[in-house]
N, C-alpha and C positions, 0 to 999 in steps of 0.2 A: 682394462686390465686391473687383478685386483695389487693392491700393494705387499712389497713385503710384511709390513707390518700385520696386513688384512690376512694373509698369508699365514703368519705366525698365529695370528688369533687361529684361524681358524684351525691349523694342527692341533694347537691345544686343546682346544673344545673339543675334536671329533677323530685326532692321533690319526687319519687317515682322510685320503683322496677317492681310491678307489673302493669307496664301500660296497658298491656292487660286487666283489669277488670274496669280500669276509665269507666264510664256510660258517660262524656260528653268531650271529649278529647279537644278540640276546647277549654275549660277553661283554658288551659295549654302547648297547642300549636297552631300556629296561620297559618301554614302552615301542608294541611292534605291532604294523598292521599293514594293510593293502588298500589302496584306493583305488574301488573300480565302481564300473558303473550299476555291478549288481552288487547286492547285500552278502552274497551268498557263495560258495564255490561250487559251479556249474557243473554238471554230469557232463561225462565224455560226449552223448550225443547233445546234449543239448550246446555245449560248444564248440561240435561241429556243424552246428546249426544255423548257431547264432554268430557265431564270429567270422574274423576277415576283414578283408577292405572296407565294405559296406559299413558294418561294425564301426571301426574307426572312422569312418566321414562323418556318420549317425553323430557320432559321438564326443568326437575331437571337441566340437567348441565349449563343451562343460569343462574340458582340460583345461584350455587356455584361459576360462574366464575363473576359474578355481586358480593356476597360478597367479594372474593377475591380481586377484583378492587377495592370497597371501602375501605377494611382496608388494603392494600398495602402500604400506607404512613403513616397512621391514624391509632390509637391506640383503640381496639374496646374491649367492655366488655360484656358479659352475663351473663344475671338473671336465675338463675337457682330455678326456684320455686317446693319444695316437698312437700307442701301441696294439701293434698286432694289424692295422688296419692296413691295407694291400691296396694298391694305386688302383686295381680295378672296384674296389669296393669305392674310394674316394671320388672317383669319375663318377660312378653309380647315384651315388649320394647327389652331386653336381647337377647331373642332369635331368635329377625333380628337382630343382630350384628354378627360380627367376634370377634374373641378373641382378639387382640387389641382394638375395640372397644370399647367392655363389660367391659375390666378393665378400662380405659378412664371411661365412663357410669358410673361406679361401684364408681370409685375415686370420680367425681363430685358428687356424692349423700352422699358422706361420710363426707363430713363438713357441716358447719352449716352456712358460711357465704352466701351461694345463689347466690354471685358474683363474675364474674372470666374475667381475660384479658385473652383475645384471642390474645397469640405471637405465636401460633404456626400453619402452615397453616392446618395441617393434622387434629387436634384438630375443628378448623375452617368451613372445610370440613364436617366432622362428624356432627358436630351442624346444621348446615344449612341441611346435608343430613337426618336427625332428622326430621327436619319441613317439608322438600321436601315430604316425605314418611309418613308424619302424624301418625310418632311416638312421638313425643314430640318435644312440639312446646315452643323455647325460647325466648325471649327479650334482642334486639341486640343494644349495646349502644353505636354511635360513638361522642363521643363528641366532636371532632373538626368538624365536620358538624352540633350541636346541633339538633342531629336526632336519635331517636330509632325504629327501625324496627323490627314485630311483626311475627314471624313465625302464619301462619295459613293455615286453609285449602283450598282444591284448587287450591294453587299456586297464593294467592289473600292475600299480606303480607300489613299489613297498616302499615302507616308511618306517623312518628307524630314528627313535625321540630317543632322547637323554634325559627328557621330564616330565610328568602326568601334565602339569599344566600347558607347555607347547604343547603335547600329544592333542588335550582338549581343544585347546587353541586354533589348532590345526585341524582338525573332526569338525569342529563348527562352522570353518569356514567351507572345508571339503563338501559337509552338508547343504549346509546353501546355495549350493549351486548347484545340487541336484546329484551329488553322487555320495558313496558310501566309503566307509574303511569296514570291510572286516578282518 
């Protein structure tokens, strides 16, 4: 759980939780891009071509080893939003997990704060394998890069910096692991 105090930092840094729903993001951050696994944005046939399930198996593990590189040093948070989400969508979610999983899953739904640091890799893992697999898509907050990164579909996660140098920061590492921001 993250603290209040962790809590306070980070409204202040980023005035909001659920960045995913900002309608004009560019208001509030001044470095913006997409991390996915191509350079480019894909013609309609060619991403219905190329994408889907397969897509994301292919691809998943450049996610996780790209978040793992960024919060390896860096202390990282997620928004964990349960509005809106309907007990059949929650089951759903449940029953692609493992039993470790589901209780993990299970705990994070059971407070009310919405906000969690991420110290633990395997916890880490899960989350980002969450978005990979487009069961539930979280917002990932690393504040020492002022940058939060948007679980979405695809494999197409936006990224919304407060600074050229997290923005680089973050490009570097996205790069070395074999995927792109454009």
């Amino acid at each position: 759980m993250a603290t209040n105090e962790e809590i306070n930092m980070l409204h202040l840094k980023f005035k909001k939780f659920n960045i995913h729903l900002i309608e004009e993001p560019h208001k509030l951050f001044s470095h913006i891009g997409i991390m996915d696994v191509f350079n480019r944005v894909l013609t309609e046939e060619e991403a219905s071509e190329l994408l889907g399930r397969s897509h994301n198996v292919k691809y998943g593990e450049k996610f996780i080893s790209t978040f793992s590189s960024l919060i390896h040093e860096n202390e990282a948070y997620v928004h964990i939003s349960k509005k809106g989400m309907r007990k059949e969508e929650f089951k759903f979610i449940l029953s692609n997990l493992n039993k470790i999983e589901t209780k993990f899953f299970r705990k994070l739904f059971s407070s009310d704060k919405g906000v969690y640091k991420v110290s633990d890799k395997k916890a880490l893992i899960l989350l980002v394998k969450l978005s990979v697999n487009e069961l539930y898509f979280a917002n990932f907050f690393i504040p020492s890069f002022d940058t939060v990164i948007i679980g979405n579909y695809d494999l197409s996660f936006p990224i919304y910096s407060k600074t050229a140098i997290g923005f680089e920061r973050v490009k570097g590492i996205v790069e070395k692991n074999g995927l792109f921001i454009r």
